[in-house]
N, C-alpha and C positions, 0 to 999 in steps of 0.2 A: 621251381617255385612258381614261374607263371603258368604253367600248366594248370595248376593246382586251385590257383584262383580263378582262372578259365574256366576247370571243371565246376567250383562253390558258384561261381554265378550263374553258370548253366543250370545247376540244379535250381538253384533258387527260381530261375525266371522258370523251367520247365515245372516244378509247382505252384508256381502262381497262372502258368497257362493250364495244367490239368484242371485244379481250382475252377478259376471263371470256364471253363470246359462243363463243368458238373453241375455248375449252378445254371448254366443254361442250356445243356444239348441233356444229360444226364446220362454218358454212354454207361454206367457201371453201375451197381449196386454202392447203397453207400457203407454195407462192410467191405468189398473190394475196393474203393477208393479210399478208405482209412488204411487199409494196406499198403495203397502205394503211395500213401503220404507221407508215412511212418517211415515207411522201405526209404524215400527220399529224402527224407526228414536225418536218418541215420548217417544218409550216406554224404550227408551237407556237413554231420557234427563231426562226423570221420576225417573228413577233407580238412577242416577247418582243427581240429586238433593237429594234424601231420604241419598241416602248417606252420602251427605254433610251434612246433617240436622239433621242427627244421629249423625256422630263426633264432630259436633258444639254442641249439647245438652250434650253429655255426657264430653267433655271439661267444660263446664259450671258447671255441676256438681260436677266434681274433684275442680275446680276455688272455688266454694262457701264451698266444704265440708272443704277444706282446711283455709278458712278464717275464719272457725268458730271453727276451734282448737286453733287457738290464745287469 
């Protein structure tokens, strides 16, 4: 799990430095930089879903382990 937020914030700040990258050196074309906005953009709401889906399963887990001590 901390991996995974390791990675969401890395992407995050690694698009906010390509970004101010663009606006002022301009290495790319701006369809190849909507590419790899997009491309990072995906892989930030990927990250950030597994996330969620990890804490909702392992919630469920403690939910069931718990009901079946009663």
């Amino acid at each position: 799990m901390k991996s995974s937020i390791l990675l969401g914030a890395g992407l995050f700040v690694l698009s906010i430095v390509l970004g101010l990258a663009q606006i002022w050196v301009t290495p790319w074309s701006a369809e190849i930089f909507a590419k790899i906005e997009l491309t990072l953009g995906a892989f930030l709401v990927i990250d950030i879903v597994l996330i969620y889906v990890i804490k909702e399963y392992n919630a469920y887990k403690v939910i069931n382990q718990s009901e079946n001590l009663d």
